[in-house]
N, C-alpha and C positions, 0 to 999 in steps of 0.2 A: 446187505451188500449189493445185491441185484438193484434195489430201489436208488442207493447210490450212484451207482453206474451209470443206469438210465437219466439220472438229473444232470450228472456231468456230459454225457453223450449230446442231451435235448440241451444245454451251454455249447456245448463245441460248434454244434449244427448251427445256435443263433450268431457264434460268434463269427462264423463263416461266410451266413448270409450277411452281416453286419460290413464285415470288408470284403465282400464282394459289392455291397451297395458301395461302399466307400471308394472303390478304384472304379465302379461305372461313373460315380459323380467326378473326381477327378478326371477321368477320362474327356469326361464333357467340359468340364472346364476347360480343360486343355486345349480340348477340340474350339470351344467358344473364343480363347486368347487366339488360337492361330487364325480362325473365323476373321475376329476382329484386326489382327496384325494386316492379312490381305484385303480386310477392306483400307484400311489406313493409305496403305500401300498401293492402292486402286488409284489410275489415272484421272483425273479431273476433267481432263482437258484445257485448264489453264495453265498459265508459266507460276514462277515459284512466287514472284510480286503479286502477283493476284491472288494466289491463295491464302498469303497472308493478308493481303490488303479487305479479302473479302472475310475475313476468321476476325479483322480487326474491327469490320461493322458490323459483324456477328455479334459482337462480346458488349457493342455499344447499344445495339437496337433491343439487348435482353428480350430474347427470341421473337420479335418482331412485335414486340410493343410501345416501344421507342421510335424516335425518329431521331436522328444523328445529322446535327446542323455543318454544313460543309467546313466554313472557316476552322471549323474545331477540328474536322477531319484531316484539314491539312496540315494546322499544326502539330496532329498526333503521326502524319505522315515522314514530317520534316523530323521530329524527334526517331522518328523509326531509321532515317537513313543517318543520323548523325550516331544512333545506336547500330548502324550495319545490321540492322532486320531487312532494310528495302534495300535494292541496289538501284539508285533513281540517281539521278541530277536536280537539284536544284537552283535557282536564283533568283532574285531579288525583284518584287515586282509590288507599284501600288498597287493597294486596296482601300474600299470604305470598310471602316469596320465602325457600327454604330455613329454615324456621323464624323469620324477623323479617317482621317486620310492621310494609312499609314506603310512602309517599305517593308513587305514578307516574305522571308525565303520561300518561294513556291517549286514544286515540281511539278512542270509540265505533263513527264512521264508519267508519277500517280494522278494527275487530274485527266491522264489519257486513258488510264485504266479502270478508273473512277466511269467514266463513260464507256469505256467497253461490256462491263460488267452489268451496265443497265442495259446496253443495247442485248444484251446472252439472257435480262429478265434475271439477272440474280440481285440486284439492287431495284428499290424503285423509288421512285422521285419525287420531293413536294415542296411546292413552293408556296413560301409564307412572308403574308406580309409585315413588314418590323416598323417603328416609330420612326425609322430614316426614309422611310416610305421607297424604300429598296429594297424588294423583295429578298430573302436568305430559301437557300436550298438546301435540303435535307433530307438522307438516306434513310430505308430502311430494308431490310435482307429480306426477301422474298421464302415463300416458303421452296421454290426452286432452290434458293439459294443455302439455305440451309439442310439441302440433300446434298448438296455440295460439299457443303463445312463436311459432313462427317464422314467424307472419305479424305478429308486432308491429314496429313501424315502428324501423329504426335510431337514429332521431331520441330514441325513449322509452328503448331499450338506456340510448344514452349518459347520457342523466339518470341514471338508476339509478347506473351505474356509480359516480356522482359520490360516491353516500353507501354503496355497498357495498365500494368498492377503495380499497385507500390512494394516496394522492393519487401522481401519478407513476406509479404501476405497476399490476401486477394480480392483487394481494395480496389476497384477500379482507379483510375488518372483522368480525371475530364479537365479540359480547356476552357478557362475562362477568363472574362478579358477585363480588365480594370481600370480601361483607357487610357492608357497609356503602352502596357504590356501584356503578354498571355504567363496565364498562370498553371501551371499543372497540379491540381490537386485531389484529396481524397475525401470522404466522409469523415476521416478519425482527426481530419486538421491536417495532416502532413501539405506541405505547399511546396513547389519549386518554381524558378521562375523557368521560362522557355526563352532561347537563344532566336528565336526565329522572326524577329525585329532587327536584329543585328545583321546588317550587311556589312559585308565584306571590302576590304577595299583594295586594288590592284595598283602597281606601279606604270605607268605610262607617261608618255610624252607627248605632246600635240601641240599643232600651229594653229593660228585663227585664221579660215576660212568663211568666208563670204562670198557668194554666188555672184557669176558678172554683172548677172541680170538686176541687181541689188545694188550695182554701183553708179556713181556718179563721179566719174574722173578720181583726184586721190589719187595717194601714192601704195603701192600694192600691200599686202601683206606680207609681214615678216614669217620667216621657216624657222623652226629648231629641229631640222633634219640631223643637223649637228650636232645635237644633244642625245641622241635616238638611245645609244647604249646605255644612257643612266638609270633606265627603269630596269634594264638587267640586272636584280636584285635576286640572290637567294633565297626571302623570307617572302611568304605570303600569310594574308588572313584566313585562305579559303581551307576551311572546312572537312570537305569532302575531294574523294578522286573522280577527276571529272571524265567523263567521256566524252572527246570531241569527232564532232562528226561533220559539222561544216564547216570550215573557212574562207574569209575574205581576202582580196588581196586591195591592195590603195584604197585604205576605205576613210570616207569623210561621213560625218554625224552634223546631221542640225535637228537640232531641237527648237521649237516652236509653239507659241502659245501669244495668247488673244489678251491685254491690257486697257483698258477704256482709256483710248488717248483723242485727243482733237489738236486742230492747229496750234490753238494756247498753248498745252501741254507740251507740243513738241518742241515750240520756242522756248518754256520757261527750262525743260531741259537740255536744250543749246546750251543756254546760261548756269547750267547748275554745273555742268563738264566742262565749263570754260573753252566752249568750240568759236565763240566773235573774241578771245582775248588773243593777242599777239602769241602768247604762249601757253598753247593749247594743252588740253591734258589734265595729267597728274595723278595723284591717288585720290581713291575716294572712300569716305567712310559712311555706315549706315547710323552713326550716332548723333543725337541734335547734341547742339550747342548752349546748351544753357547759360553761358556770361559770354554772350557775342561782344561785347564790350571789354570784355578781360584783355591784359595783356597776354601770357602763356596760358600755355593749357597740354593735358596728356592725353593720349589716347594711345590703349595697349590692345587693342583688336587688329585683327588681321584687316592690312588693306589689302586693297584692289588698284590696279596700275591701271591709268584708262590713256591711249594713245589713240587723238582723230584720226581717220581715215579720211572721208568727206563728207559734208551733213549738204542740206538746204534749210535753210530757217526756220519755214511753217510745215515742212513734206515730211523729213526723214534727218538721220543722224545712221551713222556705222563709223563705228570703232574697234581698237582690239583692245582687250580686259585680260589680264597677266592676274590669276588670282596666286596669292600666296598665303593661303589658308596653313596653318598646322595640319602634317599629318599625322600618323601614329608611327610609332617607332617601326625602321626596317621595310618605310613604304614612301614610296619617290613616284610625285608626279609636280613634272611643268604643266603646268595646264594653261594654255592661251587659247581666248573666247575670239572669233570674230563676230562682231555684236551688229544688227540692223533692225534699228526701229521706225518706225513711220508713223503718218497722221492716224490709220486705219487702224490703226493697235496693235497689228503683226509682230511681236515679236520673233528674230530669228537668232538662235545661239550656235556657232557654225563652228567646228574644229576638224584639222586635218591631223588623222591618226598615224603619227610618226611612228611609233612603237608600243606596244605593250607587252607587261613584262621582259622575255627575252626575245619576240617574235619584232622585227624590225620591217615596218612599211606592211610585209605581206604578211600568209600566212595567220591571219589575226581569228583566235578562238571566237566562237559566239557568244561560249559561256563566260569568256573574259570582257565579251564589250556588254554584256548585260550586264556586269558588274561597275561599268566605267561610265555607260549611262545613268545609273545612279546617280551618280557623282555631278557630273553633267547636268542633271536637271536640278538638285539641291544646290549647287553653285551657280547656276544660272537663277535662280529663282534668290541667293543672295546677292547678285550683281543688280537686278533690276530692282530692285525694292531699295537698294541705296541711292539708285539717280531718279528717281518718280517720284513728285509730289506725296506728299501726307495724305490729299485729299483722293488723290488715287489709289493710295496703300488703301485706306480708309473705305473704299470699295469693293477690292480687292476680299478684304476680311471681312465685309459681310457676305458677299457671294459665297465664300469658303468656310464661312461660320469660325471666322478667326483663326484657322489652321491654313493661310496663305501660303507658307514657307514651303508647304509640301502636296501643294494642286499639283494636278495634274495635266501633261504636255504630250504634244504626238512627239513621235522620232522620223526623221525621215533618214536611212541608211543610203549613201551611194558607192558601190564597191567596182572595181572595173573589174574585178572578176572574182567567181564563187568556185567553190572546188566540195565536193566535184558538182561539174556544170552538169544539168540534167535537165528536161522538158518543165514545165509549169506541173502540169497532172505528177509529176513521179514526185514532186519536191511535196507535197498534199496526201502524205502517203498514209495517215491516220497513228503516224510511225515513229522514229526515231529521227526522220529530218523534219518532219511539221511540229516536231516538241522542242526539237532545237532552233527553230524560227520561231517559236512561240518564246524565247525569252528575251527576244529584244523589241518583238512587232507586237507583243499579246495573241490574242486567240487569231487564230489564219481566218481572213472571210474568203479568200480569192486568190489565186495565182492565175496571170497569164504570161504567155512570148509575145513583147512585142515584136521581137523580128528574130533572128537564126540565134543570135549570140545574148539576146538582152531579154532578162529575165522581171517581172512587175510584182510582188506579193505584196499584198491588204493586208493590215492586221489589225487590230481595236486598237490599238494607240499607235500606230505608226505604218509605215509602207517599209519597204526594200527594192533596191533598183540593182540590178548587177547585168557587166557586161561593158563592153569597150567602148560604148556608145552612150553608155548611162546618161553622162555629164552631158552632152549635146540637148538634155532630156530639163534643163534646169529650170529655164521662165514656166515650162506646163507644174514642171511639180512645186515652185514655189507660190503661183498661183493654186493651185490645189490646197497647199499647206495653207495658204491665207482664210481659205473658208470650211478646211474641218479644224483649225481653231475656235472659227464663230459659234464650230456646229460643238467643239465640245464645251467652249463656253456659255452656251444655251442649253444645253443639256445640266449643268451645276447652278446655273438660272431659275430654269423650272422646278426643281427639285428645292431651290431656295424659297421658293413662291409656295408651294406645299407646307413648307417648315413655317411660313408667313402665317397662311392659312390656321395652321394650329395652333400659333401663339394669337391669333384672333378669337379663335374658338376655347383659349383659355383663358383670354380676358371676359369673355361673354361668362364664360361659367362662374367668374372672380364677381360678375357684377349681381348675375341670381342670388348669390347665395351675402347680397354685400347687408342683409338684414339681419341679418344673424350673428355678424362680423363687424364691429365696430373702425376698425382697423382700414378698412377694405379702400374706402376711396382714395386715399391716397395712393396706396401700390395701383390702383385703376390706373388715374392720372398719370402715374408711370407709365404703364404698360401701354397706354393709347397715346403719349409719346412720344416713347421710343418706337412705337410700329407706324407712326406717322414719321417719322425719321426715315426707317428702314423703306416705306412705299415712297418717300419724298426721292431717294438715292435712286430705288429700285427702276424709277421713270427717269431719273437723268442717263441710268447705261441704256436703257435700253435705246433713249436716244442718239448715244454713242452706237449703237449697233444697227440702226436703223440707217444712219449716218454711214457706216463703215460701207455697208451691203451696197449703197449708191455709189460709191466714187471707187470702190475696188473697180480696176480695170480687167476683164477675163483675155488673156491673149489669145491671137487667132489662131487658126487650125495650121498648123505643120505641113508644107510641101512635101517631105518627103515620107515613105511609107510608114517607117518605124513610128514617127512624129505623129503620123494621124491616128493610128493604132493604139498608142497611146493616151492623145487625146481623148477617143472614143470610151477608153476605159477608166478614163479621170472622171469624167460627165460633170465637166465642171462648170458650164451654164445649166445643168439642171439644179446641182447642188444649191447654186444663188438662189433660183427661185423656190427653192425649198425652203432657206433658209429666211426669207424674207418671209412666206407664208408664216412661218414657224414665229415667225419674231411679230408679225402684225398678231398673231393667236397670242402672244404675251401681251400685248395690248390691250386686249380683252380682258384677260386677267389681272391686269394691273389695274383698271378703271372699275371690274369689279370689286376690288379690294378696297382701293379708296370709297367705295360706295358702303361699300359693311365699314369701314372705319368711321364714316360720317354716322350710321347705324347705331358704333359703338358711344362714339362722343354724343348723339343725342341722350341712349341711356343713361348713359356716365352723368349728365346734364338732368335727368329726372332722376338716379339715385343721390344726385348735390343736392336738386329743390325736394327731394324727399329729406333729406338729413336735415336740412335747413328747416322746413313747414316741421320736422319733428321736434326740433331745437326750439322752433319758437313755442310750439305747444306747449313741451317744456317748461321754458321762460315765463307763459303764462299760468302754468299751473302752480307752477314755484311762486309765482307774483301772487294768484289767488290765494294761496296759503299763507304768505307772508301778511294781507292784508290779513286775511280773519285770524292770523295768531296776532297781529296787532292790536285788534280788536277785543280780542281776548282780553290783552293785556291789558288795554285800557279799561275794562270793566272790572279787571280783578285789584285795580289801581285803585277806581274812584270805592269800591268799598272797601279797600283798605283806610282810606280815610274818613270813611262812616265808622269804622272801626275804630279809629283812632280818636275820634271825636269821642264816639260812647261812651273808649275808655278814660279819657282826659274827662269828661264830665263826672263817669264815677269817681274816680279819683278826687277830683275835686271836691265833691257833697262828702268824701270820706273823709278828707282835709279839715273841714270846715266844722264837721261832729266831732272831730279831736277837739279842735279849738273851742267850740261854744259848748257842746254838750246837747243833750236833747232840747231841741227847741221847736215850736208850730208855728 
């Protein structure tokens, strides 16, 4: 009984120390979740967008061994706020994406915080070169950055997760492009496509505007002042809730872009618009005519209304352009172009903004004219490609690698007044007004005052003018417009002359290995060609641009203060002489190219007389063997008839002992 006892006693005692181990371990645990809960709950120092947006290149650089290529970043951005994880704006902006040049919904907002996060050292930066020989940038989390990640709150984790894993699992989502569209997809196969190609379209009204300084007598431009309330439509395309922060009041849009035109050119398009016929005008289509000689014929595309304004023969032409394209259901715009083209290739595409949506004259969103310039530049870019020769389209598409329809144009904005009005420095605020100026101008290079009320911002693809005096501002900025055209047309030049460069250097490669390759000379042939084609065009713009740079006239300096001010900050005789540097350095390049192409056609020329000297070799070893199997033959011939004699002789002596019998 005692020894009983004592066993049960020495159980009680272990079973005691057992759960007393058991509630310090839970203790500790406890302790470790509330641990962990305050640190989750621990301040970052960032806002709630950046802590996801920085958890979002966390999950992509897998713990920083990754690099996370931007355009991918943004698309996973744009999907974030269409999922309500970001609270951002975006809008509609070109891009090159592997050689096309394409409309993305971008946010400013996250490409601001994209950049704040590297300037705090929790992102860091690389830039890599791609076969478009346009560098691509790409993140990767810092290990700063990832002392970060794990104080952000569980709560943010799981949003995330929403738009970065496939639904159900924990598949990563990566963006990838198909040229055409981005695609979201995972390792198991799941695919979706992304919305972020798809812009938006707004209802608006507008009249065609042309600058005085652009005119030549002519009768004025028509208004649709009158029309203004039709784009007060209930239904929109857009997306998202926008947050507006700036507003214009009378604001006018010209878009602008560079065309290799000359005298010829500008006469044969007199003639094509019917500008010397009595009855000027008309519609116009971008369709040829293949039975010019037919009597009827149909055509179911949207025209174009073209009404002269005033031209000169050999200088210039300005018209207005009434497009009446299809829109989508529930979306109303007039859209009239005021059009002016010249010798110098200047195209200008000018509309005065009557309305958009329900805002009339004033008050006009920025997120709504980012959306309307769109529109603007993809309509302007089908009005000109219908009244321009073949042989300029045909230029046009190899500059732009056959995706002409959607080059790219500056903007130039003139508003009489911004709200709220504010100094140059305050509008540069790294903030909520330099992200909503960056979606009609691109990235801000510069704001100045030219004078109390008139406000100047730079941006990569366009300016902004605002203030009561803007307009007074017109011959300095349309002279300006005329040569950051040339400048962004040389810019898609040079970068064409690279794309040159490597289809040269893939002909050379075509030709090394043309021994091995039966095939090969032919496609050579081609290819030395068509790149004698491509350098043959590539020296005729440049002599259109070389041409341009001489006869553009730069206007003189402005009398009065604002006017100088502004000049000063245009530096538009410096930009000429840049430009011409810039353009005699293509020169250079152009005559080294034709030199490697004569390079190429001499090889091309020794792997012909090699094919040839091998061919004949060939031909004569085939000949030498044809002779000695001839030879053959004829010796296996003449004793076949020693053969045949023998046996014609046996025969016969056998013939003849039938008939006689033995005989000597």
């Amino acid at each position: 009984l005692y020894f009983i006892i004592a066993i049960e006693g020495h159980m009680a005692d272990e079973d005691k120390e057992f759960k007393d181990e058991l509630d310090e371990s839970e203790e500790e645990s406890s302790g470790s979740e509330t641990d962990t809960d305050s640190e989750e709950e621990e301040d970052t120092g960032l806002t709630e967008n950046q802590n996801r947006l920085l958890y979002l290149c966390e999950l992509h650089s897998d713990g920083g061994r990754k690099w996370m290529r931007k355009p991918a970043l943004i698309v996973l951005i744009y999907e974030g706020i269409v999922a309500n994880v970001f609270d951002f704006d975006y809008a509609p902006q070109s891009d090159l994406i592997e050689n096309r040049r394409v409309w993305l919904n971008i946010s400013q907002e996250g490409k601001s915080d994209i950049e704040f996060l590297r300037e705090e050292e929790l992102l860091a930066g690389l830039q890599k070169p791609t076969r478009s020989y346009k560098p691509v940038t790409c993140y990767q989390i810092t290990k700063k950055g990832m002392g970060v990640v794990k104080k952000i709150s569980r709560k943010d984790k799981e949003i995330v997760h929403e738009v970065t894993y496939m639904r159900g699992s924990r598949e990563l989502l990566e963006a990838e492009w198909d040229g055409n569209d981005y695609w979201l997809q995972s390792k198991s196969g799941y695919r979706r496509k992304s919305t972020i190609t798809d812009t938006e379209d707004v209802s608006y009204v507008s009249s065609a505007y042309v600058p005085q300084c652009l005119r030549y007598g002519g009768r004025p431009t028509l208004s649709n002042a009158h029309r203004a309330h039709e784009s007060a439509v209930n239904t929109n395309q857009i997306r998202d809730n926008l947050d507006e922060v700036i507003t214009l009041n009378s604001v006018s849009i010209i878009v602008a872009e560079y065309v290799p035109f000359g005298a010829n050119q500008i006469v044969q398009l007199n003639n094509n618009v019917g500008s010397t016929e009595r009855v000027q005008g008309g519609f116009i289509s971008p369709d040829v005519d293949d039975n010019a000689g037919g009597t009827s014929m149909t055509d179911d595309h949207d025209l174009t209304s073209v009404d002269i304004l005033d031209y000169t023969l050999t200088h210039h032409i300005n018209f207005e352009a009434e497009i009446r394209f299809q829109e989508e259901s529930g979306v109303v715009q007039v859209e009239t172009f005021g059009v002016s083209l010249n010798a110098e290739g200047t195209c200008f595409y000018g509309m005065q903004v009557e309305a958009v949506m329900d805002r009339i004259k004033d008050n006009i969103s920025l997120d709504h004219l980012a959306r309307l310039l769109v529109d603007v530049q993809q309509d302007s870019s089908a009005i000109v490609d219908s009244i321009i020769s073949e042989y300029q389209r045909e230029l046009m598409q190899l500059i732009f690698l056959g995706d002409a329809s959607n080059r790219n144009k500056v903007n130039l904005i003139i508003a009489n007044e911004i709200t709220p009005h504010l100094t140059a420095e305050e509008y540069m605020d790294k903030g909520e007004y330099e992200n909503e100026l960056k979606q009609v101008i691109g990235d801000t290079k510069a704001a100045y005052d030219i004078s109390e009320h008139d406000t100047l911002i730079f941006g990569a693809y366009g300016l902004l003018v605002c203030g009561p005096n803007s307009r007074h501002h017109e011959p300095l900025l349309c002279a300006y417009l005329q040569f950051i055209t040339i400048d962004i047309f040389v810019q898609n030049y040079f970068a064409r002359m690279w794309i040159l460069s490597a289809d040269m250097e893939t002909t050379n490669k075509v030709i090394e290995v043309s021994e091995s390759d039966p095939t090969s000379l032919a496609r050579i042939r081609y290819r030395i060609c068509k790149l004698a084609r491509d350098i043959i065009q590539l020296d005729e713009i440049l002599g259109y641009l070389l041409e341009a740079l001489e006869i553009i006239e730069i206007p003189p300096e402005p009398p009065e203060q604002a006017g100088r001010s502004l000049y000063e900050r245009l530096e538009i005789s410096g930009m000429r002489s840049q430009l011409v540097r810039r353009t005699t350095d293509l020169k250079k390049n152009i005559a080294g190219s034709q030199r490697y192409l004569d390079v190429l056609r001499e090889r091309a020329h020794v792997v012909s007389e090699g094919k040839m000297f091998e061919l004949n070799e060939n031909l004569e070893a085939n000949s030498r063997k044809l002779c000695n199997l001839q030879s053959y033959n004829s010796n296996t011939a003449h004793s076949l008839q020693i053969l045949q004699v023998m046996f014609a002789g046996m025969l016969s002596f056998d013939w003849l002992h039938r008939l006689t019998g033995n005989w000597t």
